[in-house]
Residue, then its C-alpha position, 0 to 999 in steps of 0.5 A: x262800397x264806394x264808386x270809384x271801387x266799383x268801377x274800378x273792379x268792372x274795368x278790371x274785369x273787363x278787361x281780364x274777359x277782353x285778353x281772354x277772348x283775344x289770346x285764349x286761343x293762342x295760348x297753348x302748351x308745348x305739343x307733339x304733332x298729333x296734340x296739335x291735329x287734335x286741337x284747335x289752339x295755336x300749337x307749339x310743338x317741339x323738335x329737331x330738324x330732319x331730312x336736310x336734303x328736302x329743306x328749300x326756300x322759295x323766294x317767289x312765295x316767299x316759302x320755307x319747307x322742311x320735315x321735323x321730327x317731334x318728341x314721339x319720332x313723328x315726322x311732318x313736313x312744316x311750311x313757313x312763310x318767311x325765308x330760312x331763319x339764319x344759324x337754323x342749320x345749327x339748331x339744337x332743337x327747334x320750337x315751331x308755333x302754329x297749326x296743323x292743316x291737313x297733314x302739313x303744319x304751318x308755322x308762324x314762328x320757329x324759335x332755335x336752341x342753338x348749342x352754346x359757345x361756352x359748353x366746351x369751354x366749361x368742360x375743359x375748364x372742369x377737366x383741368x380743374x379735376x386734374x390739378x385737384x388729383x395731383x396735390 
């Protein structure tokens, strides 16, 4: 083999081993809560928001606190280090990436799915397009 080949074959393992060592641990699945206290990954666990009432946002820590429900009904209190992500009220479904400490899960990054603005629109599309097929 030439030089250059095998230089070039190095650096690209090199470099394959460094974005394994750097990210490795960050990558991870989607979890419920108790995959995520068994881990030692950066966990994504998937939900919706429960408990609307107990929701609050401290602006001195700069502390959002709220309960989400995961996938297998279990309920934990999340702690994010950011104020209240806008439209997080009209959520779907909620996506919280982190780690569990103890019994509270502290959260990095939250990602909504928020209901889509066309939903409605499509069902009274299909319901006028079914009815006008039905009278020829």
């Amino acid at each position: 083999m030439r030089v250059k080949t095998v230089v070039a074959l190095v650096a690209m393992a090199g470099f394959g081993l460094l974005l394994v060592l750097s990210f490795g641990d960050q990558v991870g699945g989607y979890m419920t809560f108790e995959e995520a206290e068994a881990t030692t990954v950066h966990a994504h666990v998937v939900g919706h928001w429960v408990r609307p009432e107990a929701a609050r946002y401290d602006p001195a820590s700069n502390l959002f606190t709220f309960y989400m429900e995961d996938e297998q009904q279990q309920e934990r209190l999340v702690h994010y280090r950011n104020p209240k992500p806008a439209s997080f009220e009209d959520a779907e479904q909620l996506v919280v990436q982190g780690k569990l400490e103890g019994e509270v899960f502290m959260a990095d990054h939250i990602l909504m799915k928020c209901p889509s603005k066309y939903n409605d629109t499509r069902a009274l599309e299909e319901a006028a397009s079914e009815s006008y097929l039905s009278e020829e």
